[in-house]
C-alpha positions as CSV (number, residue, x, y, z in Angstrom):
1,X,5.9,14.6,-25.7
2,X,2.8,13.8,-23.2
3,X,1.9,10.5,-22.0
4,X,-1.3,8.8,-23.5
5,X,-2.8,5.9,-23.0
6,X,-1.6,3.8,-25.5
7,X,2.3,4.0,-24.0
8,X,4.0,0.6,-24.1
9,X,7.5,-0.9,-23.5
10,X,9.7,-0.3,-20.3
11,X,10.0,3.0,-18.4
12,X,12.7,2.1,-16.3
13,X,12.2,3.6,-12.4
14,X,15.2,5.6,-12.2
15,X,17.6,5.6,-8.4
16,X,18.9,9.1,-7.6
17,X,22.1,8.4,-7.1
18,X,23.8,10.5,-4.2
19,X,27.6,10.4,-3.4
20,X,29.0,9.4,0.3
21,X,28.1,12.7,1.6
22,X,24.6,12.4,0.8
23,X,24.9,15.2,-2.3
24,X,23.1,14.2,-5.3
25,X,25.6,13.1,-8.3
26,X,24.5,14.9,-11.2
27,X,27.1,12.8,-13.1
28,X,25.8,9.6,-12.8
29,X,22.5,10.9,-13.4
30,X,23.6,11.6,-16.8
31,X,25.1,8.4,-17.3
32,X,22.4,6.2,-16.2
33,X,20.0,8.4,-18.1
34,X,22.0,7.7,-21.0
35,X,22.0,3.6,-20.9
36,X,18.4,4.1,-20.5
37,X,18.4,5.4,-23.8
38,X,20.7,2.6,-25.7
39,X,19.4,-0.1,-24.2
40,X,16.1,0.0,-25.5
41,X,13.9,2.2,-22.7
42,X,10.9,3.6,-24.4
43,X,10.6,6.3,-21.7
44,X,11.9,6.4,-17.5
45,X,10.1,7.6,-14.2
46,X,12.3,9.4,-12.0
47,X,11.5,10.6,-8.3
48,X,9.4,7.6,-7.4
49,X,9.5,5.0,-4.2
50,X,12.7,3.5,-5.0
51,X,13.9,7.2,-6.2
52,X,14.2,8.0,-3.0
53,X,12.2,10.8,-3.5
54,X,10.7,11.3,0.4
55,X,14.3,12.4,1.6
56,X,15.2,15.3,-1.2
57,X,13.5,18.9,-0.8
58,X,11.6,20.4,-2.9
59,X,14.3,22.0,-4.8
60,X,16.4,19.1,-5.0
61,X,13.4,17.6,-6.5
62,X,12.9,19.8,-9.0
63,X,16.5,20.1,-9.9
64,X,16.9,16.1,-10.4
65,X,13.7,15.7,-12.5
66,X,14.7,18.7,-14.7
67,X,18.2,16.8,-15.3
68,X,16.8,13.3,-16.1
69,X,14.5,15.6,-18.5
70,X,17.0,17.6,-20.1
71,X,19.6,14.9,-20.5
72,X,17.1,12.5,-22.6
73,X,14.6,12.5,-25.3
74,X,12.7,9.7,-24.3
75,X,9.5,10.6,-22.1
76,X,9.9,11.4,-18.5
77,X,7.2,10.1,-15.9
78,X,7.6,12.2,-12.4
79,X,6.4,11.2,-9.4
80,X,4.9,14.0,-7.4
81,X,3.2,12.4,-4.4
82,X,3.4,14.5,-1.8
83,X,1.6,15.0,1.9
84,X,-0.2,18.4,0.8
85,X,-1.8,19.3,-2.7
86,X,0.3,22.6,-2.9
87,X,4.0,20.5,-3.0
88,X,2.3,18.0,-5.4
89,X,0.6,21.1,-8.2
90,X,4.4,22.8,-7.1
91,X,6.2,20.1,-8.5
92,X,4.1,18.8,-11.3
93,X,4.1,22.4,-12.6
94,X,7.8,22.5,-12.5
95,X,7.9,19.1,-14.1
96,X,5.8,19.6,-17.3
97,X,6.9,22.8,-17.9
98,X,10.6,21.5,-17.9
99,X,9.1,18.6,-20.6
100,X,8.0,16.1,-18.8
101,X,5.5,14.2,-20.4
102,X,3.4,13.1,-17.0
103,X,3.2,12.7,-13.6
104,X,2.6,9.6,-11.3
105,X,0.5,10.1,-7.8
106,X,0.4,7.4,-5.3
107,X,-2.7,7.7,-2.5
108,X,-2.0,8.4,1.3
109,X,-2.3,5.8,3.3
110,X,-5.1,7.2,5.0
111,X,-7.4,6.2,2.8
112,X,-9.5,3.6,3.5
113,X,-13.0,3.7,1.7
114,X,-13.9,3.5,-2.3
115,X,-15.3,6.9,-2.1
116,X,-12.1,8.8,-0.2
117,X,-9.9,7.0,-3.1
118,X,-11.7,8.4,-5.7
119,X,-12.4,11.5,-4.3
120,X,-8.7,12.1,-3.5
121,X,-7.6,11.5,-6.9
122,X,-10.3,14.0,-8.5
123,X,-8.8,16.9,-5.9
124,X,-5.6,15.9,-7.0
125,X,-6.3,16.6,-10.6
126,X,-7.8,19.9,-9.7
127,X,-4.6,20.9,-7.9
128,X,-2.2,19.9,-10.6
129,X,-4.6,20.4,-13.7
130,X,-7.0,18.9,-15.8
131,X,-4.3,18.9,-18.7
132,X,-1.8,17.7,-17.3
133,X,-1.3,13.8,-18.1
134,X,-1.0,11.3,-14.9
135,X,-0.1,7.6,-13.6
136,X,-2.4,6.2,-10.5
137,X,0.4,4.4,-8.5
138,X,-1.5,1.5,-7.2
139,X,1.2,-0.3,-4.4
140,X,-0.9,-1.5,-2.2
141,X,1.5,-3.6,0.1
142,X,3.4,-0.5,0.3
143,X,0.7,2.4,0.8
144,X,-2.0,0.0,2.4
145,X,-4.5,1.4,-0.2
146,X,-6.4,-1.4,-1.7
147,X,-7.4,-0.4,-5.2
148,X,-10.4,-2.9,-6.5
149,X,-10.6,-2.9,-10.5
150,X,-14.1,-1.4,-9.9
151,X,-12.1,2.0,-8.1
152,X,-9.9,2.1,-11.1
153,X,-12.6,2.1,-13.7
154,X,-14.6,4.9,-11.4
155,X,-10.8,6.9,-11.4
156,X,-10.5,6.5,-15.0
157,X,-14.0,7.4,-16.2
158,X,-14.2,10.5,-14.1
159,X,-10.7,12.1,-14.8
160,X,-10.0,11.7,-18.6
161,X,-6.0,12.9,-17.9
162,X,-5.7,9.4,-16.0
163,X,-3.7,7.8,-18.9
164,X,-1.6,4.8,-17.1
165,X,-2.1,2.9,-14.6
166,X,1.2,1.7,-12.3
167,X,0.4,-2.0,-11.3
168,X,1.9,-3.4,-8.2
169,X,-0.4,-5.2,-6.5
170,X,0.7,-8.4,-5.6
171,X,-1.1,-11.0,-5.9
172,X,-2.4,-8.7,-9.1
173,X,-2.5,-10.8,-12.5
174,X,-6.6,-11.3,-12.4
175,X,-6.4,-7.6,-11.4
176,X,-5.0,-6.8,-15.4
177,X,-7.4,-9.4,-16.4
178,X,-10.5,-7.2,-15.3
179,X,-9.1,-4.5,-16.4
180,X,-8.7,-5.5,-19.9
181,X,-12.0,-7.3,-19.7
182,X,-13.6,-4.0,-19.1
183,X,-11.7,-2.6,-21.6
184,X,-13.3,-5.3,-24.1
185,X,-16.8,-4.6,-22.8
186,X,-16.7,-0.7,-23.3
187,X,-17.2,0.2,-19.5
188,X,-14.0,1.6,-19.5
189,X,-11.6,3.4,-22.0
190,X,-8.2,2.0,-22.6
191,X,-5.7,3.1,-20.5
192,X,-1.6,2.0,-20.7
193,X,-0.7,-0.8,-17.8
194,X,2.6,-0.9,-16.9
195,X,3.8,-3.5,-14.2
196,X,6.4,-2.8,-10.9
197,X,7.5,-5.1,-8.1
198,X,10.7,-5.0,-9.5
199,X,9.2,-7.4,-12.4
200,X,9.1,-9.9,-10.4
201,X,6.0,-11.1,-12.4
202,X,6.1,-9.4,-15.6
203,X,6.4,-12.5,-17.5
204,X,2.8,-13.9,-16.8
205,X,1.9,-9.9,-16.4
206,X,2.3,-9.0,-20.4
207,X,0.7,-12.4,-21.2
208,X,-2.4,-11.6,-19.2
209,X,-2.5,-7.7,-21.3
210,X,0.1,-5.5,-19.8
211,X,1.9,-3.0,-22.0
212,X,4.9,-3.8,-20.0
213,X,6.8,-2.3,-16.7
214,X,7.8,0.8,-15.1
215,X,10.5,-0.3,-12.2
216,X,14.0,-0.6,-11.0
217,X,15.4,-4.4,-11.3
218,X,19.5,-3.4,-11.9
219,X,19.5,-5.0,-15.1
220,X,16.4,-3.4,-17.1
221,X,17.8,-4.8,-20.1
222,X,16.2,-7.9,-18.9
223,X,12.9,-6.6,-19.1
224,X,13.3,-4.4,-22.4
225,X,13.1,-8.4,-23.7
226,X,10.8,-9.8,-22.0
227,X,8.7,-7.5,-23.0
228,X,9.8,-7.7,-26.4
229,X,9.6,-11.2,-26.8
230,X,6.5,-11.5,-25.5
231,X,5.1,-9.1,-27.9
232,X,6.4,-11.0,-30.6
233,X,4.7,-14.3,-29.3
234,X,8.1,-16.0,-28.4
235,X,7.1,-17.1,-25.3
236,X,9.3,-19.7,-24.4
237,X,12.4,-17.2,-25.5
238,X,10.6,-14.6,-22.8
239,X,10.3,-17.2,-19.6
240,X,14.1,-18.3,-20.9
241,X,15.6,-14.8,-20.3
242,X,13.2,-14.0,-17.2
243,X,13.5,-17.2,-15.3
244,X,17.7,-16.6,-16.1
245,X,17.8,-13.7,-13.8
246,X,15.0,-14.5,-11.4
247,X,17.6,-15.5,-8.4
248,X,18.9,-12.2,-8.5
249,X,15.5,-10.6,-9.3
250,X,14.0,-11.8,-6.4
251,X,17.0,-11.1,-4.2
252,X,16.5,-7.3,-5.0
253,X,12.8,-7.3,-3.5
254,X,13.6,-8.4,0.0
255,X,11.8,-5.1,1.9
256,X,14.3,-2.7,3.6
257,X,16.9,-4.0,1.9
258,X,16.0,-3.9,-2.2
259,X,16.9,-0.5,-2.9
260,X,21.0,-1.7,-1.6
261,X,20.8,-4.3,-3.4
262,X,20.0,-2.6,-6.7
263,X,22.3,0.1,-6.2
264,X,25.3,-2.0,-5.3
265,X,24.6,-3.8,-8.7
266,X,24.4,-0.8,-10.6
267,X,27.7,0.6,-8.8
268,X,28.8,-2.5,-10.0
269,X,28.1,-2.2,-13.4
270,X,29.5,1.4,-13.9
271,X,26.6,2.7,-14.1
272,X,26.3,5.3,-10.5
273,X,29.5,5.9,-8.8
274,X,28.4,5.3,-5.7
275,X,25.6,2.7,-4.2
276,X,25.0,5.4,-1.2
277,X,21.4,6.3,-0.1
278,X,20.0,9.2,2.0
279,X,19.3,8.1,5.6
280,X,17.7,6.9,6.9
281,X,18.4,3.6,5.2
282,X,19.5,0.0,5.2
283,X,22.8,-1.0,4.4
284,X,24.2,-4.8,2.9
285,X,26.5,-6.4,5.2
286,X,29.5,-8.1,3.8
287,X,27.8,-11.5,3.9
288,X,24.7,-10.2,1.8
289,X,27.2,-8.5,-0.6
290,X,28.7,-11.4,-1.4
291,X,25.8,-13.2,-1.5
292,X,25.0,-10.8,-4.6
293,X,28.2,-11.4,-5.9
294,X,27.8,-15.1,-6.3
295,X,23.9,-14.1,-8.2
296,X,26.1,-12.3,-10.1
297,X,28.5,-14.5,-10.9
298,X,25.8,-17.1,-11.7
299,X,23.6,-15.2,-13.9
300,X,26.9,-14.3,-16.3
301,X,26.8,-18.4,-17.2
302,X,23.2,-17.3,-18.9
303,X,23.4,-13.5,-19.7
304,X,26.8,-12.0,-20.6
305,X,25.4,-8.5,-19.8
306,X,26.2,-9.6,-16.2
307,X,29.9,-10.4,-16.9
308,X,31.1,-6.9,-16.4
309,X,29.7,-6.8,-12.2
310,X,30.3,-10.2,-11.6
């Protein structure tokens, strides 16, 4: 099953979850990779930024993507940004041929200039393939890369495996509107836009053409409706269930601590065993755990999916 550019719906970024001792814990990798699946996922992207994927080797890489991939039938996204070429074709090679239907490749920060963005991206498809299907990561407050509409379009004309685009730019809705608007003009082919930042926008996102997200808020349920209802022209039903969790949503994106807060939740729900991440990291003190609790506890009044952590 390979990506292509007309992918929609919500591709859920998956944690690695890791027990106390750091080891990874295939089991709850299985079990989050299953509620994935029965909540409505149309595919998940595993080893990204909030995958933690900077502090597993290369064969603990490998080993997690293949077990995301062999535990579900929905596509599999893997993120194989990497310092040198040779990691990133190592691990996209691995990837594919364990069934992943893409790859996603974020740009080092060192670039600063249109030409060394789109230049980097057209040696990465050389090192990983011409064939093999791939996301542009564009996160600029997190890899200082400012990607203009205009670099996207160059990216997408010149490499026809780019098939998705990973939005996080922030502010970034007149971003999707150029891009569509090229789109409509024919000086670029359609390509599949799917929105991060935890959705912390995605309502006003898929109104202005996204196809929908790719990230980690803990309850992607959430935006398996959004997206949903949006599609379906409900609009008001959408902003309902969004701005219903948006306390809690925009808890989870305070930098350094976002990643704790989502996996505490998800420990909470039952889904990982353990909200423990690789060090170097940043913990929730008691105060900001209970802080969660009470979001919790709050957003259960509006969405009884949230009873069972509150």
């Amino acid at each position: 099953m390979r990506l292509s550019p007309d992918a929609r719906g919500v591709y859920p970024i998956a944690p690695t979850p890791f027990l106390p001792d750091g080891r990874i814990d295939e089991a709850s990798i299985d079990r989050i990779t299953d509620f994935y699946g029965e909540i409505g996922a149309t595919g998940l992207t595993v080893l990204g930024v909030m995958g933690e994927a900077p502090k597993l080797d290369g064969a603990e890489s490998a080993a997690v993507a293949s077990r995301f991939i062999r535990r579900t039938r929905l596509p599999v996204i893997v993120g194989v940004s990497a310092p040198g070429f040779a990691a990133m074709a190592g691990l996209a090679k691995t990837a594919m041929d364990a069934g992943a239907a893409g790859v996603m490749i974020a740009p080092p920060s060192s670039l600063r200039t249109d030409d060394q963005i789109v230049g980097y991206y057209a040696q990465a498809v050389e090192a990983i393939g011409r064939d093999v299907p791939f996301v542009i990561q564009d996160y600029p407050l997190s890899f200082t890369v400012v990607m203009t509409p205009g670099v996207i379009r160059r990216i997408v004309s010149d490499n026809p495996s780019c098939v998705m685009l990973k939005h996080e730019d922030w502010p970034g809705l007149e971003k999707i509107s150029a891009l569509r608007g090229f789109q409509r003009d024919g000086s670029m082919r359609p390509i599949s836009i799917l929105c991060g930042n935890g959705g912390l926008f995605l309502d006003f996102e898929c109104e202005r053409g996204a196809d929908g997200a790719m990230t980690g808020y803990a309850f992607p349920e959430m935006l398996v409706d959004v997206v949903r209802l949006t599609a379906a022209a409900e609009r008001g039903q959408a902003h309902d269930v969004f701005d219903a969790h948006l306390p809690l949503l925009r808890y989870e994106q305070q930098p350094g601590i976002g990643l704790a807060v989502r996996k505490y939740v998800l420990m909470r729900r039952g889904l990982i065993a353990s909200d423990a991440q690789r060090r170097p990291a940043g913990g929730l003190s008691p105060a900001a755990r209970a802080e969660v609790d009470f979001l919790l506890g709050r957003l259960a009044r509006h969405d009884a999916r949230a009873a069972v952590a509150a």
